[in-house]
N, C-alpha and C positions, 0 to 999 in steps of 0.2 A: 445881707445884701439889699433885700428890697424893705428892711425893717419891721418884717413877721415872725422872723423866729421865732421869740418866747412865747407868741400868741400860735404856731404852729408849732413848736414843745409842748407846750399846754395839750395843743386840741389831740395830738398825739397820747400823749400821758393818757388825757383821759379818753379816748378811744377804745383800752382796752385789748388790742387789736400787738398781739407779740412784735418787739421792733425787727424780729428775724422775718417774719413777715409783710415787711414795707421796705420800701425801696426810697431813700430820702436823696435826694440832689440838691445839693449848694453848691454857690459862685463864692469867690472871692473877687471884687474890686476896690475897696477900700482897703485897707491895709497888705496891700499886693506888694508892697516892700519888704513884709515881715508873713509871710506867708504863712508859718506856722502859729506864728501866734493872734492870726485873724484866724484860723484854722480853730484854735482852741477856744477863742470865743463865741465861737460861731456854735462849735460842740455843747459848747458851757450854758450857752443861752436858748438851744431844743432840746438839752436833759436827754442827750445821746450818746453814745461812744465811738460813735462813726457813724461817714455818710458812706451811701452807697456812689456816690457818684460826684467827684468836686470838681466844680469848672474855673479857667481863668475867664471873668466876665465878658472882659474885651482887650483887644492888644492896644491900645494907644496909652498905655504907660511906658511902653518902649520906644527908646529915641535909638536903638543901636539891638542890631544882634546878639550883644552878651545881654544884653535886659532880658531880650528873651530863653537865651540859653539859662540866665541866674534864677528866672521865674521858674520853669518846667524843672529844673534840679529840684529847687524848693520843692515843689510838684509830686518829683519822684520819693521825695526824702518821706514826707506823710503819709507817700503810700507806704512807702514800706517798713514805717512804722505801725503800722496798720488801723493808722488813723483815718483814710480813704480807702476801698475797695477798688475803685476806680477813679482814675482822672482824665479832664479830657478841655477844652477849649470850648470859648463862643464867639460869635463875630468877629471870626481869623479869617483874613483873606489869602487868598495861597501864599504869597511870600511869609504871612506871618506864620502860616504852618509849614511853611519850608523850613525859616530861621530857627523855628521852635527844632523840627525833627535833625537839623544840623547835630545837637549835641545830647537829641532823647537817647537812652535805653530801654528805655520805655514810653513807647509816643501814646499820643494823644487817643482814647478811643471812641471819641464824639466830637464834632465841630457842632454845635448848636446855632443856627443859621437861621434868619429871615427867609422864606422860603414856602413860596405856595403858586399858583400859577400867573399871576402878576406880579412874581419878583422871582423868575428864574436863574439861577447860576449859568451866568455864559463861559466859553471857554473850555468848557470843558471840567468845570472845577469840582463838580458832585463826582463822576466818573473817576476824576482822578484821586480825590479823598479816599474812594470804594477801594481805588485798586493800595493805596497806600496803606489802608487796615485799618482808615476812618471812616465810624459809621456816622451820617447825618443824622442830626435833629432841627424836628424845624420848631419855630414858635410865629403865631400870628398867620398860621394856616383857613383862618375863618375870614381870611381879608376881603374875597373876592364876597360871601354873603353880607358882610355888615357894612364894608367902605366901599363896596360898589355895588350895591346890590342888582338894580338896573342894568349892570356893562354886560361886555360881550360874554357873559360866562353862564350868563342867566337860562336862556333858554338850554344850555347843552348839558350845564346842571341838574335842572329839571329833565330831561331827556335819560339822560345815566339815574338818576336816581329812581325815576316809575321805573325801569327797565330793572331794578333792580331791589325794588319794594322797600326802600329806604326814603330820607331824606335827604337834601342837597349836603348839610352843615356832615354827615357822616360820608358822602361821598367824598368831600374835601379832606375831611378827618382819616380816610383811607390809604 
């Protein structure tokens, strides 16, 4: 996905560190037409037998509800080949995790999401993932320290974090 596999195969390999003991998460967006066989190279190129966790990157390869019904099938099919442990979505806006859950038997168990206190989900849409039996992830949760460092978050960061013998980047990380 983001062109470190072999170099994250590698550092894994030689880690040492039993693969039953790591927890590996991969996307697919590039070859999201052929899902299992970006699956298989994706395996081929970190020297793995499975991920523990494989996401569709983002929905805008779908112009139509069956794109996304044909992708999550693909989806279902790996897992239970038991080539995935788990699957799950990133940057799906509710309709695309509607349209997806239209035809899951096995939905989605993460929405991986932009998501930190300068890019709240409005509507309602974290609440309702929860109750649907999707858990969030966020990424780019250190926004409010490094892209604003000065905004409104500054002082009430520092406030929570002495009050709680930490620093701000882990209060946010919390």
């Amino acid at each position: 996905m983001y062109g470190t596999e072999e170099e994250v195969g590698l550092a894994i390999k030689e880690s040492g560190i039993p693969r039953e003991r790591l927890c590996i998460t991969n996307k697919v967006a590039q070859g999201i037409e052929d899902i299992p066989a970006a699956l298989e190279q994706s395996l081929k190129k970190m020297q793995v037998q499975y991920f523990d966790l494989y996401l569709i990157h983002v929905p805008f390869f779908a112009k139509s509800n069956a794109d996304f019904h044909r992708a999550w099938k693909s989806m279902q099919d790996v897992k239970k080949a038991g080539k995935v442990r788990s699957i799950g979505v990133s940057n799906y806006l509710r309709s695309n995790v509607e349209a997806t859950l239209k035809g899951a038997t096995d939905p989605p168990v993460l929405n991986q999401l932009e998501y930190h206190p300068y890019l709240q989900r409005g509507d309602g849409y974290v609440p309702w993932l929860r109750q649907n039996g999707i858990q969030v992830g966020s990424f780019k949760g250190l926004t409010p320290a490094f892209r604003a460092p000065d905004g409104p978050l500054k002082q009430p960061l520092a406030r929570i974090a002495k009050a709680h013998d930490t620093t701000e980047v882990v209060v946010l990380l919390a």
